[in-house]
C-alpha positions in Angstrom: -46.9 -25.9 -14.5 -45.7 -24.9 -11.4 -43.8 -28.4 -10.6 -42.4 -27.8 -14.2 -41.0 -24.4 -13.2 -39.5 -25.9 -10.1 -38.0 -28.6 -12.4 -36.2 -26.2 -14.4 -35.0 -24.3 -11.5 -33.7 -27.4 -9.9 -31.7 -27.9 -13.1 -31.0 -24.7 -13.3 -29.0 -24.7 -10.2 -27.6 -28.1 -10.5 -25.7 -26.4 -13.8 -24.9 -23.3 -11.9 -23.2 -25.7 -8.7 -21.0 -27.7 -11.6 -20.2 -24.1 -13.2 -18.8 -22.7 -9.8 -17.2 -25.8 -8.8 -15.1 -25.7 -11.9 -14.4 -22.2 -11.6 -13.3 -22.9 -8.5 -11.0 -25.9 -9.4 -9.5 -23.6 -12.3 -8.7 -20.5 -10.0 -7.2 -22.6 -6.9 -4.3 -23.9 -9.7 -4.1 -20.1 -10.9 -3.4 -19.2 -6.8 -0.2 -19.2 -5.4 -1.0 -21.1 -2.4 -4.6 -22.8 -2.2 -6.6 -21.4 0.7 -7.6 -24.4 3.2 -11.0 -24.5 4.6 -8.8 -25.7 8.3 -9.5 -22.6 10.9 -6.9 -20.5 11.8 -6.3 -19.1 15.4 -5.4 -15.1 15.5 -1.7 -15.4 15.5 -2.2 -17.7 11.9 -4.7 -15.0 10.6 -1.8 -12.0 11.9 0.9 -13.4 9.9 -1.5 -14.0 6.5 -2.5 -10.2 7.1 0.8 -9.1 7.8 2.3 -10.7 4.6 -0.7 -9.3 2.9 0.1 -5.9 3.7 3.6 -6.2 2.9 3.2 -7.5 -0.5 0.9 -4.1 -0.6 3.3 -2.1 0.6 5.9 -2.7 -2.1 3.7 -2.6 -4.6 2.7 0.8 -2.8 6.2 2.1 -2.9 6.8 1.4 -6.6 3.9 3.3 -7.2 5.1 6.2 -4.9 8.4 6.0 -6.1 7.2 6.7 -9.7 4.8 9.8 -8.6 7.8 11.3 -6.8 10.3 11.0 -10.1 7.5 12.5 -11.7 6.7 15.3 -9.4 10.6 16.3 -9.2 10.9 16.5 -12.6 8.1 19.1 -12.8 9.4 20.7 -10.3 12.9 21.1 -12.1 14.8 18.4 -9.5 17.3 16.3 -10.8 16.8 12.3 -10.6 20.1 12.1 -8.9 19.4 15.1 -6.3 20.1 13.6 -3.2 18.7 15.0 0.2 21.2 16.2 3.0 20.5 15.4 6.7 19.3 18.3 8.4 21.8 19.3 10.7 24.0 19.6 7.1 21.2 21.8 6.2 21.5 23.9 8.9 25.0 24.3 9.2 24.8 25.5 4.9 22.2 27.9 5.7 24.3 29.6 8.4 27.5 29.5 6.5 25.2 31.3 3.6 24.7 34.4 6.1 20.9 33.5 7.1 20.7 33.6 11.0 17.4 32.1 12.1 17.1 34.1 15.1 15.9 36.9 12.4 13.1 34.8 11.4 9.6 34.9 13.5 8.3 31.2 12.9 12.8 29.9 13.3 12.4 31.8 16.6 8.8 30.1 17.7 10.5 26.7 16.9 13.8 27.6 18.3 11.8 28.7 21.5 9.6 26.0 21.9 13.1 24.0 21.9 14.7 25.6 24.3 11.4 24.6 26.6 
């Protein structure tokens, strides 16, 4: 019985082997570029990860890009709102009559400036 069981088992795996090879042939067509079993040296292995990540990081931006139109638009700003640089920022608050000498945290920043 027990040489029977081991039989079985032996077939068993022999199946499983074929099933995962073929799996295997079917998803290396589905890949764009078949991994190779050759080693690669660190500077090989850096590019492949740094490719990686940027392929991530545009899929990343779409995604953050979407959350940001959405958060915008709850927050009642336009799609087309377009951000000033700072020192435009600046010069439209002072033109407005807002000094920032008159604020406490303006004049911690402005002081630690002037350092």
């Amino acid at each position: 019985m027990e040489k029977e069981t081991l039989e079985t088992i032996t077939q068993r795996l022999d199946r499983l082997e074929k099933t995962v090879a073929e799996l295997n042939q079917k998803l290396s067509s589905v890949v764009e570029k078949p991994v190779s079993d050759v080693p690669m040296g660190p500077e090989a292995r850096a590019k492949m990860r740094g490719a990686e990540a940027l392929r991530n990081n545009k899929k990343d931006a779409h995604i953050a890009e979407e959350v940001m139109d959405r958060l915008f638009e709850k927050m009642g700003i336009p799609p087309d709102f377009e951000l000033k640089p700072l020192k435009e920022v600046r010069k439209s608050m002072v033109e407005s009559g807002i000094r920032p000498e008159d604020n406490e945290f303006s004049r911690a920043i402005i002081a630690e400036r002037e350092k």
